[in-house]
PDB file of the backbone (N, CA, C, O) and the ligand in Angstrom, with CONECT records:
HET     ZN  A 101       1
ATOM      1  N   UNK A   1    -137.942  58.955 -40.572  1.00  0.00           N
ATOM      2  CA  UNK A   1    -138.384  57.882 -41.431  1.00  0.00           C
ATOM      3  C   UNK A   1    -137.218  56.924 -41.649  1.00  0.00           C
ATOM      4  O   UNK A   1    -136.050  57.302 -41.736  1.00  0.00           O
ATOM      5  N   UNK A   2    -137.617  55.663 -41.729  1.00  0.00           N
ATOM      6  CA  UNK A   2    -136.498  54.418 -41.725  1.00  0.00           C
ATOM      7  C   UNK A   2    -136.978  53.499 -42.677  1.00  0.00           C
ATOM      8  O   UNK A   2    -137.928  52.831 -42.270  1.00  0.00           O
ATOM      9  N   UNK A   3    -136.473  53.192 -44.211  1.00  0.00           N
ATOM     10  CA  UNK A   3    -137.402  52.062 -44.860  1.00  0.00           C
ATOM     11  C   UNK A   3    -136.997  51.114 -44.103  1.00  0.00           C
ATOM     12  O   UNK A   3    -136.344  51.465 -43.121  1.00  0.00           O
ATOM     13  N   UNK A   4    -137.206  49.879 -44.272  1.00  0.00           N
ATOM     14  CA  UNK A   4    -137.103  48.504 -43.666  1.00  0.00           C
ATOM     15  C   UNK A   4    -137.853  47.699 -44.571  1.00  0.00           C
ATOM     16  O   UNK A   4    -138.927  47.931 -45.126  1.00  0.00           O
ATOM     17  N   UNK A   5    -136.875  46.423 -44.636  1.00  0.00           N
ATOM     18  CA  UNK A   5    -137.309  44.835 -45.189  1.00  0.00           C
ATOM     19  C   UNK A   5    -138.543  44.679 -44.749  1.00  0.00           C
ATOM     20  O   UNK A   5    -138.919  44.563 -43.582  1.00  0.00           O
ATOM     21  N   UNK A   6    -139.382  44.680 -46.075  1.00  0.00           N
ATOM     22  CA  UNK A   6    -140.877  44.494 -45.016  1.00  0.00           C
ATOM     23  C   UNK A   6    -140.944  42.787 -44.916  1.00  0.00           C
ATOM     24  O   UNK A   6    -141.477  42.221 -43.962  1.00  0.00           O
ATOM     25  N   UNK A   7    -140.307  42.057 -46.071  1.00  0.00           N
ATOM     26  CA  UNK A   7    -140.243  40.887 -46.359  1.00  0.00           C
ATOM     27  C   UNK A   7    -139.443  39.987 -44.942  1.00  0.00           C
ATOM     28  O   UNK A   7    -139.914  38.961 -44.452  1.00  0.00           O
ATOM     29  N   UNK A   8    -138.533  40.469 -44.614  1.00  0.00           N
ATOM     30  CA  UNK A   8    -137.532  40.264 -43.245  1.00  0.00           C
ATOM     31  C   UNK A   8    -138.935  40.966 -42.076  1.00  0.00           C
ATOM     32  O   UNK A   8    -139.919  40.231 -42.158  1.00  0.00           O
ATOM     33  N   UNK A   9    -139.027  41.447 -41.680  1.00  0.00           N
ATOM     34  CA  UNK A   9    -139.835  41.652 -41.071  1.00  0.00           C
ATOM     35  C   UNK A   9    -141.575  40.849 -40.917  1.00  0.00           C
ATOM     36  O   UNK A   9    -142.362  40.672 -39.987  1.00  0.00           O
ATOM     37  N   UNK A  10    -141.567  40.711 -41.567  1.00  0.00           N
ATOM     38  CA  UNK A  10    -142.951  39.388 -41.476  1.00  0.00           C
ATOM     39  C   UNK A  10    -142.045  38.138 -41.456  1.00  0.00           C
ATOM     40  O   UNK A  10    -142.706  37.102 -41.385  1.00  0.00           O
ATOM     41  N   UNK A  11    -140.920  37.988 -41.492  1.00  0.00           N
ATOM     42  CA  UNK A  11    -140.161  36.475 -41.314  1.00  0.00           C
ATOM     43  C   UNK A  11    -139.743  36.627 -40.418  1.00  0.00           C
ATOM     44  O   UNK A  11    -139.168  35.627 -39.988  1.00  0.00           O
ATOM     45  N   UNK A  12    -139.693  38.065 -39.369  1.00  0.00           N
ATOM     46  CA  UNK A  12    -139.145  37.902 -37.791  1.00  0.00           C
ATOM     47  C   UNK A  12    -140.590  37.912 -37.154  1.00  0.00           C
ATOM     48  O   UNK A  12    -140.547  37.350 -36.060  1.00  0.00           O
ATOM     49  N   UNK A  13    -141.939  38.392 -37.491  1.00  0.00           N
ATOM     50  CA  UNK A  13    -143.401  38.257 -37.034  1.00  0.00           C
ATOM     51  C   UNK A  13    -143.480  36.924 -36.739  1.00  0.00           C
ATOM     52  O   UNK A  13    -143.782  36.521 -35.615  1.00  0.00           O
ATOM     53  N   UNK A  14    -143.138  35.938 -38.016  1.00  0.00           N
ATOM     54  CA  UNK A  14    -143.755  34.922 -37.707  1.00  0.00           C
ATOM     55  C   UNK A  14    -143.168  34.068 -36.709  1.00  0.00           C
ATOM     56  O   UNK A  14    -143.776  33.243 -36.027  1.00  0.00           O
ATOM     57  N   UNK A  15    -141.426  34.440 -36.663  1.00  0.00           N
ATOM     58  CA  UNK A  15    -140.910  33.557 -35.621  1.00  0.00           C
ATOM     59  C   UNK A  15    -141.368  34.029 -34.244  1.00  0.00           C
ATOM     60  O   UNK A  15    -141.790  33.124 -33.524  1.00  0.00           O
ATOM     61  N   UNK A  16    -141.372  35.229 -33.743  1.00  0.00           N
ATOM     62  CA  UNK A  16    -141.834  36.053 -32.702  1.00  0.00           C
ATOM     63  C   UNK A  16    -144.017  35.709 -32.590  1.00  0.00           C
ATOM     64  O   UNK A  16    -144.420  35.555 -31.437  1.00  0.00           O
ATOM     65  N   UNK A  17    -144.446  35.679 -33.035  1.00  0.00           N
ATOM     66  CA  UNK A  17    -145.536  35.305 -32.808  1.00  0.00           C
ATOM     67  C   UNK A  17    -146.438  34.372 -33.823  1.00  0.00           C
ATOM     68  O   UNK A  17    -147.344  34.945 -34.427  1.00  0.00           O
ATOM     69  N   UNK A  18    -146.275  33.244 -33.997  1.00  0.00           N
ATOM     70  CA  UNK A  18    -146.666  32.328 -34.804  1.00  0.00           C
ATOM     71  C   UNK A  18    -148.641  32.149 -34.963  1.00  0.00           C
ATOM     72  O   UNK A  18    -149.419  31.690 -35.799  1.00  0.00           O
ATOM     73  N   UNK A  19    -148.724  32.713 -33.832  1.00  0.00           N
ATOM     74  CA  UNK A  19    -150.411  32.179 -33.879  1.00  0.00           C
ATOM     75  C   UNK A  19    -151.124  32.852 -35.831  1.00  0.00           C
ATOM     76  O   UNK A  19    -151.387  33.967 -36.281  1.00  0.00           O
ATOM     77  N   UNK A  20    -151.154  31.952 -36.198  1.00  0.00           N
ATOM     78  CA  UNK A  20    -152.085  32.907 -37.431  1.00  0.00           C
ATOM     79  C   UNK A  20    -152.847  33.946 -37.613  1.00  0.00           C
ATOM     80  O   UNK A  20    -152.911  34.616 -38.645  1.00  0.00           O
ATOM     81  N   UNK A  21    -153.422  34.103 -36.659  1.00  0.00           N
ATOM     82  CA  UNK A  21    -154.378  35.470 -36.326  1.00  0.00           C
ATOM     83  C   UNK A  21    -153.480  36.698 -36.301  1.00  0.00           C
ATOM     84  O   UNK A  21    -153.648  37.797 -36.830  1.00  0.00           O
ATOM     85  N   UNK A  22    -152.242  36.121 -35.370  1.00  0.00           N
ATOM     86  CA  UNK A  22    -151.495  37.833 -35.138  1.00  0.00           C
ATOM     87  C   UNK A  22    -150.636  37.898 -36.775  1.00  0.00           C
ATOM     88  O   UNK A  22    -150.521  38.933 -37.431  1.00  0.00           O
ATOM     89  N   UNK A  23    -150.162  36.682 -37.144  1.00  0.00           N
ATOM     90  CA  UNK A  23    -149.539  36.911 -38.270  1.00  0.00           C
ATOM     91  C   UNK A  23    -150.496  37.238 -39.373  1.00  0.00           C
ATOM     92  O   UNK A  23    -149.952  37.722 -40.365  1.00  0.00           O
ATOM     93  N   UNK A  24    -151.455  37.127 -39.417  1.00  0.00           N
ATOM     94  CA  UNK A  24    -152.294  38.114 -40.690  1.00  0.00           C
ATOM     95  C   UNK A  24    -152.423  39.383 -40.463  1.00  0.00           C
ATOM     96  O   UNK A  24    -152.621  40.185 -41.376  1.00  0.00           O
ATOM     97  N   UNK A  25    -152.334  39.696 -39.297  1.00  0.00           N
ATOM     98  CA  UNK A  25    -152.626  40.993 -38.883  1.00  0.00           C
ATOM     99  C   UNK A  25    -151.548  42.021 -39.039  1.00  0.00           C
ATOM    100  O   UNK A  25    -151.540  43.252 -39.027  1.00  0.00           O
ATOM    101  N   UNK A  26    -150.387  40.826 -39.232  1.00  0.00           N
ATOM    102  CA  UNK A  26    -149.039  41.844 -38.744  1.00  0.00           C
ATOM    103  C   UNK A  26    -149.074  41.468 -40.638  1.00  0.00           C
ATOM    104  O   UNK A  26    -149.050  42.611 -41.095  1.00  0.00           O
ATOM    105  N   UNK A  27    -149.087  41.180 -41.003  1.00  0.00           N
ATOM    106  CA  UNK A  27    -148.596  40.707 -42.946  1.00  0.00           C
ATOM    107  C   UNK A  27    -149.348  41.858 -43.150  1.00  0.00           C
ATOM    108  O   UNK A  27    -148.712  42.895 -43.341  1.00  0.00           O
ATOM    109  N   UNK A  28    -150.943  41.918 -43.153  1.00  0.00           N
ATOM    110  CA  UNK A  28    -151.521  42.774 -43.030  1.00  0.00           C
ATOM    111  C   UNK A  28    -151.010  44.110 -43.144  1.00  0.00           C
ATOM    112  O   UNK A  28    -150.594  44.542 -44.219  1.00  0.00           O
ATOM    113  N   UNK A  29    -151.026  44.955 -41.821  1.00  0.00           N
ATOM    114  CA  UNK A  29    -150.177  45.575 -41.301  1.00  0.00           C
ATOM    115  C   UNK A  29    -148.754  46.282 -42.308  1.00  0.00           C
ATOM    116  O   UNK A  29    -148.413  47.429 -42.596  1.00  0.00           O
ATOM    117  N   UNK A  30    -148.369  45.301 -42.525  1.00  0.00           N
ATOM    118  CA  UNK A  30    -146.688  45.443 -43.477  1.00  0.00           C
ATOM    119  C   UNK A  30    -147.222  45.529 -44.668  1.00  0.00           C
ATOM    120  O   UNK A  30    -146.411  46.079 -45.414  1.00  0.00           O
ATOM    121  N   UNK A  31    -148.387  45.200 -45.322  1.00  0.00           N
ATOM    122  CA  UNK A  31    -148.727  45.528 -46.579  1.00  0.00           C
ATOM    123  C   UNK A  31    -149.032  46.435 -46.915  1.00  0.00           C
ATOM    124  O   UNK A  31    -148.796  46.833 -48.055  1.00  0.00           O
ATOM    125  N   UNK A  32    -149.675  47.097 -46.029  1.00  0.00           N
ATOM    126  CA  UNK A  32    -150.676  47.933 -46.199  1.00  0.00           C
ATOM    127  C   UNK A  32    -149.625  49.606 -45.721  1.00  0.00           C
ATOM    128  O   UNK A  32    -150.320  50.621 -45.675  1.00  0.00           O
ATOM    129  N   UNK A  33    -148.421  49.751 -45.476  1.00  0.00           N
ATOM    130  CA  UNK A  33    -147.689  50.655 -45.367  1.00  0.00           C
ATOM    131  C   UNK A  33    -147.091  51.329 -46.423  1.00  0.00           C
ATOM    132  O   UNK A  33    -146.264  50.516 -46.839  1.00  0.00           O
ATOM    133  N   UNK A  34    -147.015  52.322 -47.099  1.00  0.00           N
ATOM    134  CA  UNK A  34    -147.138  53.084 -48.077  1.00  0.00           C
ATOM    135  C   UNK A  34    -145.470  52.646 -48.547  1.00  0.00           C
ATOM    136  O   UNK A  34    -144.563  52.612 -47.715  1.00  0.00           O
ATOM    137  N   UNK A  35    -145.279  52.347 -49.936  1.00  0.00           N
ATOM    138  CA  UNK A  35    -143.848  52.126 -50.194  1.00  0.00           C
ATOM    139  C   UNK A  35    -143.241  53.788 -50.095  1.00  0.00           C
ATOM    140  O   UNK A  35    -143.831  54.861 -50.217  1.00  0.00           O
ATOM    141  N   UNK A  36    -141.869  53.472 -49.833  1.00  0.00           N
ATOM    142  CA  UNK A  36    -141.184  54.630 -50.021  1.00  0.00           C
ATOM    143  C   UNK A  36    -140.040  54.211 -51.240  1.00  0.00           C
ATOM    144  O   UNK A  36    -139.318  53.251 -51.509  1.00  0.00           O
ATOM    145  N   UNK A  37    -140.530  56.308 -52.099  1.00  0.00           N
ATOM    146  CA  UNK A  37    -139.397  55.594 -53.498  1.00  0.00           C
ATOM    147  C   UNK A  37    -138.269  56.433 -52.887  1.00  0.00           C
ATOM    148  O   UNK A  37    -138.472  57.348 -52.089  1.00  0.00           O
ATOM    149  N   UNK A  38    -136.752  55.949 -53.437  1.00  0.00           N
ATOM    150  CA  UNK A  38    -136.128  56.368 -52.744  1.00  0.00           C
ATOM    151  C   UNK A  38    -134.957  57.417 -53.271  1.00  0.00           C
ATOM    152  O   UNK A  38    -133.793  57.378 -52.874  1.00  0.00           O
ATOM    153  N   UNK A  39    -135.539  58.471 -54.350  1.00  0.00           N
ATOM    154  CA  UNK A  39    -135.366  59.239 -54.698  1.00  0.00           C
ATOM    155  C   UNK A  39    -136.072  60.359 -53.697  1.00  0.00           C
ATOM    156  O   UNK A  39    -135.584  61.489 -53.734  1.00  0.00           O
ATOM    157  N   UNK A  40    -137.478  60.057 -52.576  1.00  0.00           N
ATOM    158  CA  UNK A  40    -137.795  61.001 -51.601  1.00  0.00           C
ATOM    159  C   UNK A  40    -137.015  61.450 -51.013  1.00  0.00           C
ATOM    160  O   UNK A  40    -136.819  62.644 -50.789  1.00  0.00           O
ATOM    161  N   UNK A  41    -136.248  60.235 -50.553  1.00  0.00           N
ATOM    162  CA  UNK A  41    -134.830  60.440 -49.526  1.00  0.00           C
ATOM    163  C   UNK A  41    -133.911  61.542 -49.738  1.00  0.00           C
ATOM    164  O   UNK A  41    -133.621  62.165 -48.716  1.00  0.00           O
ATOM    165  N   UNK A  42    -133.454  61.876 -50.682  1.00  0.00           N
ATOM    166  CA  UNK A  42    -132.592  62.511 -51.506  1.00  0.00           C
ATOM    167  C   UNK A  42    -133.042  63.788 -51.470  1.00  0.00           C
ATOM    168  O   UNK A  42    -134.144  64.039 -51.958  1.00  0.00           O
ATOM    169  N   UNK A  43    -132.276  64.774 -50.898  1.00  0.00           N
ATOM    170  CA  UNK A  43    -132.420  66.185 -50.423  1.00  0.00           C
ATOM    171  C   UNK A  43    -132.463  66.827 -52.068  1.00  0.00           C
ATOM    172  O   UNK A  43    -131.762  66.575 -53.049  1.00  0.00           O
ATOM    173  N   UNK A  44    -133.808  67.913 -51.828  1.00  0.00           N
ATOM    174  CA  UNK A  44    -133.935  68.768 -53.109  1.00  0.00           C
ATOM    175  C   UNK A  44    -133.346  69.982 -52.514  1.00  0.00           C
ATOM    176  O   UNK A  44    -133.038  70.416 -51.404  1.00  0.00           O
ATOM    177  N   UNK A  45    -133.323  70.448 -54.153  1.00  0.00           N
ATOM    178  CA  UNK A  45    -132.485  71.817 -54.036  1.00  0.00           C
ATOM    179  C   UNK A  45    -132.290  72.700 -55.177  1.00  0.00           C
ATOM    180  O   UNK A  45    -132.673  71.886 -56.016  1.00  0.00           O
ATOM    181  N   UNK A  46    -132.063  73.491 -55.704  1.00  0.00           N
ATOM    182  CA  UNK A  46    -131.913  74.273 -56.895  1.00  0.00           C
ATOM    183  C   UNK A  46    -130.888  75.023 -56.910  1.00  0.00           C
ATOM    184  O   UNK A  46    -130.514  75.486 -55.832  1.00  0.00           O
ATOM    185  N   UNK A  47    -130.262  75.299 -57.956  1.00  0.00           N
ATOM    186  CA  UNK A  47    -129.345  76.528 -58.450  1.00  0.00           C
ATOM    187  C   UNK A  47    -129.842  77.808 -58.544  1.00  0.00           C
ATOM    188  O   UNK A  47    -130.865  78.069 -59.177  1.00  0.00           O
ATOM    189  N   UNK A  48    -128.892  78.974 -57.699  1.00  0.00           N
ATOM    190  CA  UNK A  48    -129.100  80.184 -57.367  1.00  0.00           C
ATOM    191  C   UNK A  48    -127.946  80.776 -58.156  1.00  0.00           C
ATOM    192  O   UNK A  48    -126.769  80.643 -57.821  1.00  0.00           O
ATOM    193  N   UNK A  49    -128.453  81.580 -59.453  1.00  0.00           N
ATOM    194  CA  UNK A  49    -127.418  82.160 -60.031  1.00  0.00           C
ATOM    195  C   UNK A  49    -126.355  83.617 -58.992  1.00  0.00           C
ATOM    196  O   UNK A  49    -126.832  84.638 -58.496  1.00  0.00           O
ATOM    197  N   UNK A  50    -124.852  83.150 -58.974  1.00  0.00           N
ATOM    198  CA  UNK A  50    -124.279  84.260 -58.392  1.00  0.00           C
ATOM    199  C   UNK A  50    -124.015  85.349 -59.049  1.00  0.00           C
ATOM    200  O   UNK A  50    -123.621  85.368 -60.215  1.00  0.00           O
ATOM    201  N   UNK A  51    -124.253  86.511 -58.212  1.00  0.00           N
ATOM    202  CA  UNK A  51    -124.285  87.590 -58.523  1.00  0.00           C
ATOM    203  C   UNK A  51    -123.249  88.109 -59.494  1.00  0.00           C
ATOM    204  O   UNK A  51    -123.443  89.104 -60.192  1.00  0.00           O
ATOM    205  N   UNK A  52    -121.701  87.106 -59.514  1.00  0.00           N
ATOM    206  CA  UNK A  52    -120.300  87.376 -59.741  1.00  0.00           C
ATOM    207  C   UNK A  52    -120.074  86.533 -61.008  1.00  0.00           C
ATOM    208  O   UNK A  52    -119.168  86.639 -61.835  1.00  0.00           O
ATOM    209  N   UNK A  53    -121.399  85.427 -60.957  1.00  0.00           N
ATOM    210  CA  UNK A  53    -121.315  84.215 -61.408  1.00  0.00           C
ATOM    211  C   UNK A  53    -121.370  83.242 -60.815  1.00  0.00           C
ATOM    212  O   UNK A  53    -121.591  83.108 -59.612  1.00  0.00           O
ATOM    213  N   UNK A  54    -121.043  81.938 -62.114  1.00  0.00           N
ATOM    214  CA  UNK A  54    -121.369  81.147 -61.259  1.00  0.00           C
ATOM    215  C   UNK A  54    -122.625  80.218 -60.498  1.00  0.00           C
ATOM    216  O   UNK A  54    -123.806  80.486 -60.724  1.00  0.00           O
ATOM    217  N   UNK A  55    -122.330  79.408 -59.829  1.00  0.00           N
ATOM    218  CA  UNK A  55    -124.135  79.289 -59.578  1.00  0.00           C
ATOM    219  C   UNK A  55    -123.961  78.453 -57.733  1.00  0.00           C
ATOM    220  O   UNK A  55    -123.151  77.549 -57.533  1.00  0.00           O
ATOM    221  N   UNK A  56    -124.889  79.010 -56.618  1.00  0.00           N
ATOM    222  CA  UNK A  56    -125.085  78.330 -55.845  1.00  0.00           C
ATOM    223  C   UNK A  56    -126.137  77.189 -55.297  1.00  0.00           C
ATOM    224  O   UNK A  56    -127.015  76.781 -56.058  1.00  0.00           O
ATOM    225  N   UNK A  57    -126.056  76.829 -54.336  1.00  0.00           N
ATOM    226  CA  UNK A  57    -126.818  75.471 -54.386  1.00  0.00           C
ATOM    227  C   UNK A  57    -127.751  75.810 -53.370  1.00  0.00           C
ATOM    228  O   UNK A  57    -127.139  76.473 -52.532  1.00  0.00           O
ATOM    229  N   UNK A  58    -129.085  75.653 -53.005  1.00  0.00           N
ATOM    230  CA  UNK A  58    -130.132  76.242 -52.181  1.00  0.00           C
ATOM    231  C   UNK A  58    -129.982  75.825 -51.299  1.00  0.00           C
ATOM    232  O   UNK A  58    -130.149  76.533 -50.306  1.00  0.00           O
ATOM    233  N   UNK A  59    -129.464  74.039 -51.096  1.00  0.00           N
ATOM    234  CA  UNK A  59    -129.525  72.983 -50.026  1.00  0.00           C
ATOM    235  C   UNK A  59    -128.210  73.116 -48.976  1.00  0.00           C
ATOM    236  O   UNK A  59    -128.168  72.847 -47.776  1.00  0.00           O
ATOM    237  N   UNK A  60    -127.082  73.661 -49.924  1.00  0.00           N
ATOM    238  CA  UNK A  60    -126.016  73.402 -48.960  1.00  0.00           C
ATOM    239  C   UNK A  60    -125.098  75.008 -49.380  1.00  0.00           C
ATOM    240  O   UNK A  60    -123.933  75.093 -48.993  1.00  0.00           O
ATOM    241  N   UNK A  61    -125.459  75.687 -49.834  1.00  0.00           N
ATOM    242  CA  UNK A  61    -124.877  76.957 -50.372  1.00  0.00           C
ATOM    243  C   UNK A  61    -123.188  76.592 -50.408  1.00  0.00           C
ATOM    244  O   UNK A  61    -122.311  77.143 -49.744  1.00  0.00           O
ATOM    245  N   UNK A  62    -123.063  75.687 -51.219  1.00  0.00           N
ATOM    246  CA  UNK A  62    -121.700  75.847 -52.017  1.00  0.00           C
ATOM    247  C   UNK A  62    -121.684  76.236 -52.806  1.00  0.00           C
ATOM    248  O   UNK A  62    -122.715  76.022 -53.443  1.00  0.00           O
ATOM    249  N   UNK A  63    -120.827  76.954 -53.396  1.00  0.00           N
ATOM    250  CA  UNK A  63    -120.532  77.954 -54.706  1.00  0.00           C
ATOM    251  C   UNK A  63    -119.613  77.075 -55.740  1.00  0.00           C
ATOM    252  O   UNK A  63    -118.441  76.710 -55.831  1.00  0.00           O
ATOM    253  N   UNK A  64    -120.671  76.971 -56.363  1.00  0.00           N
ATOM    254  CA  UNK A  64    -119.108  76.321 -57.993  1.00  0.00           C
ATOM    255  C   UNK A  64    -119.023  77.308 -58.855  1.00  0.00           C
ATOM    256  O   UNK A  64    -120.046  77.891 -59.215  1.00  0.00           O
ATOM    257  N   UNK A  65    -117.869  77.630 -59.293  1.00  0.00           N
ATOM    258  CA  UNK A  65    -117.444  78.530 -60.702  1.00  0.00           C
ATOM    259  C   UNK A  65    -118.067  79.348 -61.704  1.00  0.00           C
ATOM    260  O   UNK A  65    -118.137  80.560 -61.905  1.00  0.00           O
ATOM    261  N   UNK A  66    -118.831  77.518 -62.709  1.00  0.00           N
ATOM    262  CA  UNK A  66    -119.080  77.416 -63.296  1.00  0.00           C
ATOM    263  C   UNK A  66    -120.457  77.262 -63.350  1.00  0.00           C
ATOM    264  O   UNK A  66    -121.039  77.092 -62.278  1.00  0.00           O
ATOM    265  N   UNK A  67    -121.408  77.300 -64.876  1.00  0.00           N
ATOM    266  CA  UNK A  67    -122.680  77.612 -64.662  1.00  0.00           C
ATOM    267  C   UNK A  67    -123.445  76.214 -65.157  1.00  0.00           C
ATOM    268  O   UNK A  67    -124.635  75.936 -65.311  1.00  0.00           O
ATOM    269  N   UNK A  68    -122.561  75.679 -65.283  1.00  0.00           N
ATOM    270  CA  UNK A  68    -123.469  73.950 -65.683  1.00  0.00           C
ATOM    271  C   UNK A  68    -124.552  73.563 -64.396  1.00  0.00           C
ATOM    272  O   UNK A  68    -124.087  73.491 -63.258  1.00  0.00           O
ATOM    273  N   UNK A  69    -125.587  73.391 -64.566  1.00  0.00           N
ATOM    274  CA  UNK A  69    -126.879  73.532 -64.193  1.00  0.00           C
ATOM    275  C   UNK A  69    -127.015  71.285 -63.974  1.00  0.00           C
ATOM    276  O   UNK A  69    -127.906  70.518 -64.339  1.00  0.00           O
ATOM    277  N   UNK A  70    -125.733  71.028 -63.272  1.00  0.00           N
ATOM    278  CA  UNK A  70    -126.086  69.586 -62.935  1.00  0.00           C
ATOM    279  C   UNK A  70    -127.307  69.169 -62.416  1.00  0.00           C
ATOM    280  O   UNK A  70    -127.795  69.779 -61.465  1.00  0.00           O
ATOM    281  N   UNK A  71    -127.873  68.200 -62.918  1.00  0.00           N
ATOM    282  CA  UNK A  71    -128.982  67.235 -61.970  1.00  0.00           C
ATOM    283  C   UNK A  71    -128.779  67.251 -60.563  1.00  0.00           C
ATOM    284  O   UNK A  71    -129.900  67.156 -60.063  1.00  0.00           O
ATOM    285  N   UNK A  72    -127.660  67.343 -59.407  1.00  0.00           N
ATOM    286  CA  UNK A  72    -127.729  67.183 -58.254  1.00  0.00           C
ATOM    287  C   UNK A  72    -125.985  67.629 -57.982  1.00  0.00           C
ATOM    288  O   UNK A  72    -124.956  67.291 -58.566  1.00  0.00           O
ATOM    289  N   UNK A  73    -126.269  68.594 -56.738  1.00  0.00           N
ATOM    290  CA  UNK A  73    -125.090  68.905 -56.641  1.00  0.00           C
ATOM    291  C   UNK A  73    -123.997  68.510 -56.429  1.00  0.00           C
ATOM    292  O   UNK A  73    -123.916  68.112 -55.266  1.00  0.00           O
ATOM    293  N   UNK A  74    -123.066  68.412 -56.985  1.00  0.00           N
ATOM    294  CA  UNK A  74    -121.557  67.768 -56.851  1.00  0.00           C
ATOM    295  C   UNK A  74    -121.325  67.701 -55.150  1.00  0.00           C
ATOM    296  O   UNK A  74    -120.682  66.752 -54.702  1.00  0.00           O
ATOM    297  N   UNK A  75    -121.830  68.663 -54.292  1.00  0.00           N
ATOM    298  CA  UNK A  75    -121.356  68.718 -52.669  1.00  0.00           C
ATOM    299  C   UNK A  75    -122.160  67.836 -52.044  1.00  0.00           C
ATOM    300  O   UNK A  75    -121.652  66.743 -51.791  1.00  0.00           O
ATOM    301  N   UNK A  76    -123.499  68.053 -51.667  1.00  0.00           N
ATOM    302  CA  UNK A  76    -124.553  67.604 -50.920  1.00  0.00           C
ATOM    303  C   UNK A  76    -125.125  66.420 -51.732  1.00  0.00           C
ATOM    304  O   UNK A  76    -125.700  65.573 -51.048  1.00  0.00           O
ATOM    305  N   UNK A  77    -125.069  66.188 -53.166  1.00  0.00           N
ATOM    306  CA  UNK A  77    -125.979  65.140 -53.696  1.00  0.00           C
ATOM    307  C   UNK A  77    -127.567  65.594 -53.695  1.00  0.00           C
ATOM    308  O   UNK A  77    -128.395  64.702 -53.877  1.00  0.00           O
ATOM    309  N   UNK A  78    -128.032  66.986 -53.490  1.00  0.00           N
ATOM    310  CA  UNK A  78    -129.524  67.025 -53.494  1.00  0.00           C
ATOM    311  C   UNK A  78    -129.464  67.018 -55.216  1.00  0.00           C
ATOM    312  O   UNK A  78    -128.693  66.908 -56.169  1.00  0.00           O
ATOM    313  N   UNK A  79    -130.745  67.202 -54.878  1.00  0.00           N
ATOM    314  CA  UNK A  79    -131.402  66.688 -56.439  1.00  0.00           C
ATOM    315  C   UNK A  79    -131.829  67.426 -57.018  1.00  0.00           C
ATOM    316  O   UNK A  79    -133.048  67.397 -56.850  1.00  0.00           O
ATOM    317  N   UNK A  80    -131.323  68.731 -58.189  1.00  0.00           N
ATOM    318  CA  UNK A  80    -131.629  70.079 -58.828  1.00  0.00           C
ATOM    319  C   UNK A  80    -132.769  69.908 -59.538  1.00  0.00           C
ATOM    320  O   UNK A  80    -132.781  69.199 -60.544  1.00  0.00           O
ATOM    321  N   UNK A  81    -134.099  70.690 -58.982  1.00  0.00           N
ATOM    322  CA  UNK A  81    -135.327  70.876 -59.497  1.00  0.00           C
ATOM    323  C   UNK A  81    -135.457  71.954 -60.689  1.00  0.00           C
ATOM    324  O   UNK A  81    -134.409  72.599 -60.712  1.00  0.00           O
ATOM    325  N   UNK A  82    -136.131  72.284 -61.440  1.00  0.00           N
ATOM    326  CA  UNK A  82    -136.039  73.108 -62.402  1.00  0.00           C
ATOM    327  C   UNK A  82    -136.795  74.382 -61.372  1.00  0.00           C
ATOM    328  O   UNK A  82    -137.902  74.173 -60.876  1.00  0.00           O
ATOM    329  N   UNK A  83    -136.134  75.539 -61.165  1.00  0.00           N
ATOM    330  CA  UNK A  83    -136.818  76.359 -60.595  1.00  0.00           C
ATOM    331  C   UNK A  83    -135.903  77.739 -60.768  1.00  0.00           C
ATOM    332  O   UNK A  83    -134.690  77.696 -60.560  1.00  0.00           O
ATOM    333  N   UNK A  84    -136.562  78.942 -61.155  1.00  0.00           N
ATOM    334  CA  UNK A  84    -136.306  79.676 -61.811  1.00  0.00           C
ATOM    335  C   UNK A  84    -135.086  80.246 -60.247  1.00  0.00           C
ATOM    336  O   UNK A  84    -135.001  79.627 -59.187  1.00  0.00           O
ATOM    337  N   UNK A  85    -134.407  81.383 -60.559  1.00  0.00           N
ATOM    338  CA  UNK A  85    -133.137  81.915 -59.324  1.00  0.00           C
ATOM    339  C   UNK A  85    -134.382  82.709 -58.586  1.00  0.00           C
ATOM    340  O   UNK A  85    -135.477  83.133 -58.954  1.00  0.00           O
ATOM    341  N   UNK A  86    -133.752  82.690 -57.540  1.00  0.00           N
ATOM    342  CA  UNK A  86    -134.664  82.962 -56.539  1.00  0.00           C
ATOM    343  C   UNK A  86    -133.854  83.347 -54.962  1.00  0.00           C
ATOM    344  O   UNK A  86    -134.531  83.612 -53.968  1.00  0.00           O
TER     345      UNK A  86
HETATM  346 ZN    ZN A 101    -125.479  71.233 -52.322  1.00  0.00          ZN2+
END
């Protein structure tokens, strides 16, 4: 998956094919493509309490220390879901 300028993209349609017909079709087309939010992008993941302590990360299994339960991991950047250890 790749977002893209949909706005830039119907302004390269129209230079690339001007007839009106194809450019409604292609506006069309670009409208009608589902937005992407871009928090999807962003790898999920959860905290896995360690056995020693501590807590690991599901997405990238780095181990931090400490048991602070961040929004998204300090390593990878995924995005900590509430989900019980597992
Ligand atoms: Zn991680």
């Amino acid at each position: 998956m790749r977002p893209i300028d949909a706005d830039e993209a119907k302004r390269f349609a129209a230079e690339c094919w001007p007839n009106p017909v194809h450019r409604l079709a292609i506006d069309a087309l670009l409208d009608n493509c589902p937005a992407i939010d871009p928090k999807d992008l962003q790898p999920h993941g959860h905290w896995i309490e360690h056995p020693t302590g501590g807590l690991v990360c599901s997405h990238c299994d780095r181990y931090k220390p400490d048991e602070w339960r961040s929004m998204c991991c300090p390593n990878c950047g995924a995005r900590m879901e509430d989900k019980n250890d597992g």
